[in-house]
C-alpha positions as CSV (number, residue, x, y, z in Angstrom):
1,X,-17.6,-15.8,14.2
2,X,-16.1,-16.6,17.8
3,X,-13.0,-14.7,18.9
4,X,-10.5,-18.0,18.8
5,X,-11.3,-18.2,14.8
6,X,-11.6,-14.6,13.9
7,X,-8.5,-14.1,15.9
8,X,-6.9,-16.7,13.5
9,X,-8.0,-15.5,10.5
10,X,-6.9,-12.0,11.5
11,X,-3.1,-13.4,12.3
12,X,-3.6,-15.7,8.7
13,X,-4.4,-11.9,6.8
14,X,-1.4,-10.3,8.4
15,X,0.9,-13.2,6.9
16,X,-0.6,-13.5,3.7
17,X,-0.3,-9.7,3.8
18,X,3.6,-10.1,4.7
19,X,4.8,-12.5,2.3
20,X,3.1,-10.3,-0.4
21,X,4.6,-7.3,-0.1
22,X,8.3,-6.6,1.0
23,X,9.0,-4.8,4.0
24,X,11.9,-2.3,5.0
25,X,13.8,-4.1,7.7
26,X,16.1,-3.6,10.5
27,X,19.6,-2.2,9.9
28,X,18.3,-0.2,6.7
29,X,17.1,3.6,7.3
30,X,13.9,4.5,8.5
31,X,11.9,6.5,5.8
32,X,11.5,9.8,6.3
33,X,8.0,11.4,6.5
34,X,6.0,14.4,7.2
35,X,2.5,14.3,8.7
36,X,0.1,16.6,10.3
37,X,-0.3,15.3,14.2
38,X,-4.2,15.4,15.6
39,X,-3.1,19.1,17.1
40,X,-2.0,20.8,14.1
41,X,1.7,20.6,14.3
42,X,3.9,18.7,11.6
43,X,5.6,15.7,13.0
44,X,9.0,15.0,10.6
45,X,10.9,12.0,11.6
46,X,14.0,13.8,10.8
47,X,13.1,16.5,13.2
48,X,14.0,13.5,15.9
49,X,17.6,12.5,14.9
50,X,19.3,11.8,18.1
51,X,16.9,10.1,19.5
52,X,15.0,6.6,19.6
53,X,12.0,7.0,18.1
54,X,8.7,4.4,18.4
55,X,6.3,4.1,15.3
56,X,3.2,2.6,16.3
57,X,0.2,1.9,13.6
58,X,-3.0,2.7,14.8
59,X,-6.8,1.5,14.5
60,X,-9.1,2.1,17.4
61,X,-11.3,-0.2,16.1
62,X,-9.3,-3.0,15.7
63,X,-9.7,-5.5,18.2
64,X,-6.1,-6.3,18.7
65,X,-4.8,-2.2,18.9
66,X,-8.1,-2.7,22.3
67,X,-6.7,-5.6,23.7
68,X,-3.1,-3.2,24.3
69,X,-5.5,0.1,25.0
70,X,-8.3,-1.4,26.9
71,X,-5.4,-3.4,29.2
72,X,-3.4,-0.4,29.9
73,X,-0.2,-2.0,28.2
74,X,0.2,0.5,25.2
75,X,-0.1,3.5,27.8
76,X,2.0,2.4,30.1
77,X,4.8,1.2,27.6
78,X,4.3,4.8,26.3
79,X,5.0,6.3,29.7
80,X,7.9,4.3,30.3
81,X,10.1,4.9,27.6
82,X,8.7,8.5,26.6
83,X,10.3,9.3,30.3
84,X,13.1,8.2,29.3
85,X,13.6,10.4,26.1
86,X,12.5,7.8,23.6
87,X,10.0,10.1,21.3
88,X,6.4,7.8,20.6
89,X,4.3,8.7,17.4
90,X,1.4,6.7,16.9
91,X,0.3,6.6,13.2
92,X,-3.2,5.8,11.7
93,X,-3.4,4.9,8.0
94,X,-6.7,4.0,8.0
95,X,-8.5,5.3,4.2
96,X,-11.1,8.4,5.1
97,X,-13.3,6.1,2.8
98,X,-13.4,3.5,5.2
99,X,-15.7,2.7,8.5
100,X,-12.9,2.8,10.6
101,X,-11.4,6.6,9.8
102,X,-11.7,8.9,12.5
103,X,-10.8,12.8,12.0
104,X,-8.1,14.6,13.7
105,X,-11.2,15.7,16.4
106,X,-12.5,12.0,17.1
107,X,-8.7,10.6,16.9
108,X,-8.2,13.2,20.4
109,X,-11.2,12.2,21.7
110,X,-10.5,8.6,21.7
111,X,-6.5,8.4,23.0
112,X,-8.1,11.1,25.8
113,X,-10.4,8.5,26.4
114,X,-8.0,5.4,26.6
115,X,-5.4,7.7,28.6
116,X,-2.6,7.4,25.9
117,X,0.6,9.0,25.8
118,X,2.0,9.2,22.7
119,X,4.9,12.1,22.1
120,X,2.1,12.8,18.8
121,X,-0.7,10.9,16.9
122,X,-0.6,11.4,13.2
123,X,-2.9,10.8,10.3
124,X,-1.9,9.2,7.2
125,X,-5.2,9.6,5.5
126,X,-3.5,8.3,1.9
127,X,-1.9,5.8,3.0
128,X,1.7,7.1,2.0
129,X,4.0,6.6,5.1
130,X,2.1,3.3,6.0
131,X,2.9,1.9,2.2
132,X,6.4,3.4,2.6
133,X,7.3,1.6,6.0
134,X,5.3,-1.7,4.5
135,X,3.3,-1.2,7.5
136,X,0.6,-4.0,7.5
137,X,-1.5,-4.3,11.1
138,X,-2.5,-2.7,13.8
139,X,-0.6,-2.3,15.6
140,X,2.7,-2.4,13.6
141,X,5.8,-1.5,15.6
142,X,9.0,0.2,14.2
143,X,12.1,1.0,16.5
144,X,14.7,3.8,14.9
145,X,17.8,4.6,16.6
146,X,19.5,8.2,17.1
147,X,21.3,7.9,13.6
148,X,18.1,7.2,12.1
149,X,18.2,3.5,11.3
150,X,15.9,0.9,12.1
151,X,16.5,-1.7,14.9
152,X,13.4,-3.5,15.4
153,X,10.3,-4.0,12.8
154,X,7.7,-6.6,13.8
155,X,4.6,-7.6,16.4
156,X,4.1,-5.7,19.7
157,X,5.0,-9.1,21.3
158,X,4.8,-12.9,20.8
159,X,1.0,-13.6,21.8
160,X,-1.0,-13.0,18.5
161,X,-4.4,-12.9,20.1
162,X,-6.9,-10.1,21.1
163,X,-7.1,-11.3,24.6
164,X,-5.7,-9.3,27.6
165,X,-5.6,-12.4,29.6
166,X,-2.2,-13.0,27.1
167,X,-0.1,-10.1,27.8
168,X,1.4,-11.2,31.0
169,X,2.6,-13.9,29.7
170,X,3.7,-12.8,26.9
171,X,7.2,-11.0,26.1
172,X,7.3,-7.9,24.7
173,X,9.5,-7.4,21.7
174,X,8.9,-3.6,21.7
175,X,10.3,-3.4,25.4
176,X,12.8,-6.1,25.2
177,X,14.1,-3.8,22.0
178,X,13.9,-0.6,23.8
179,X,15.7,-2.1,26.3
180,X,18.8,-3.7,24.5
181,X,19.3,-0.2,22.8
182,X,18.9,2.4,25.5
183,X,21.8,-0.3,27.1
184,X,23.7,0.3,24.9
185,X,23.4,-3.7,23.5
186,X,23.1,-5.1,20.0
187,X,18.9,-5.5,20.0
188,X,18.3,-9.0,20.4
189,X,15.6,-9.8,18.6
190,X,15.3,-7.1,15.4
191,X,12.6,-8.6,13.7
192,X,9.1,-10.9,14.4
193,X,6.1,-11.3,12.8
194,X,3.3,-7.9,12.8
195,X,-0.2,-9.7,14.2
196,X,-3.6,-7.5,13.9
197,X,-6.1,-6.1,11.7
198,X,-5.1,-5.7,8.1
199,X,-4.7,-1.4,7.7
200,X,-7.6,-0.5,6.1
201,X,-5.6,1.5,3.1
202,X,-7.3,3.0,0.1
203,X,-5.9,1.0,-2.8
């Protein structure tokens, strides 16, 4: 399968995906969870009130979560707005039963490898928190605010395709968000379609 048609199907999944499931949504509170990040250390949402918090879903072996890692985008969009006290968890809900699971070990090895900056990277082995937040691709973005509610839900940005060669031109709802928040502004765009892989949960 060339990348032009998988890329397709990948973007048709992620709708199908969305209209068949509902989806918490900007303006309502952000769930709160409890996870074990790659180092040991429970990461609670809660523990973060106060601050703007990122939620980013995570496969390293999806071809879409490359294209932001391989590019330096992700990192960089990490470093920006972790320096300016936003906190950054990324999240993998990927099924230990499936291909695509890496352990706690392998996760490190991996975002040491890509350079990424996340405040913490959590596991979600069961799928709970993914199913909770109706997360549904990698990635899957998630802004919450200081008072815990969610301002923005939806795609990394408006290019749904795994090439780098599309990021530049390509505006990026996460930042734009970010941006309009930390401003002090009403967030302009709150919602967009996720694009990616499907998260490999174990139904």
């Amino acid at each position: 399968m060339n990348k032009p048609v998988a890329s397709l199907l990948a973007v048709w999944i992620a709708v199908m995906v969305s209209v068949a499931h509902a989806a918490v949504a900007p303006g309502q509170a952000a769930p709160d969870f409890s996870l074990v990040d790659i180092d040991g250390k429970v990461q609670k949402l809660s523990d973060y009130r106060g601050k703007y918090v990122v939620l980013e879903w995570f496969n390293s072996e999806c071809p879409f979560v490359q294209k932001h890692y391989e590019s330096g985008n992700m990192q960089a969009l990490q470093s920006r707005y972790t320096q300016k006290g936003v906190v950054w968890l990324g999240i993998n809900s990927t099924s230990p039963r499936h291909s695509n699971y890496r352990d706690p070990a392998r996760s490190k090895s991996i975002l040491h490898e890509w350079k990424a900056v996340p405040s913490a990277f959590v596991l979600d082995p069961d799928g709970k928190v993914g199913k909770q937040y109706s997360a549904r691709t990698t990635p899957h973005m998630y802004v919450v605010d200081p008072k815990g509610m969610l301002v923005y839900v939806g795609g990394i940005d408006d290019r749904p395709s795994t090439s780098q060669r599309d990021i530049a031109g390509a505006k990026n709802l996460v930042a734009a968000a970010l941006d309009d928040a930390l401003g002090g502004k009403r967030v302009g765009t709150p919602s967009a379609m996720p694009y990616g892989c499907s998260i490999k949960y174990d139904y």
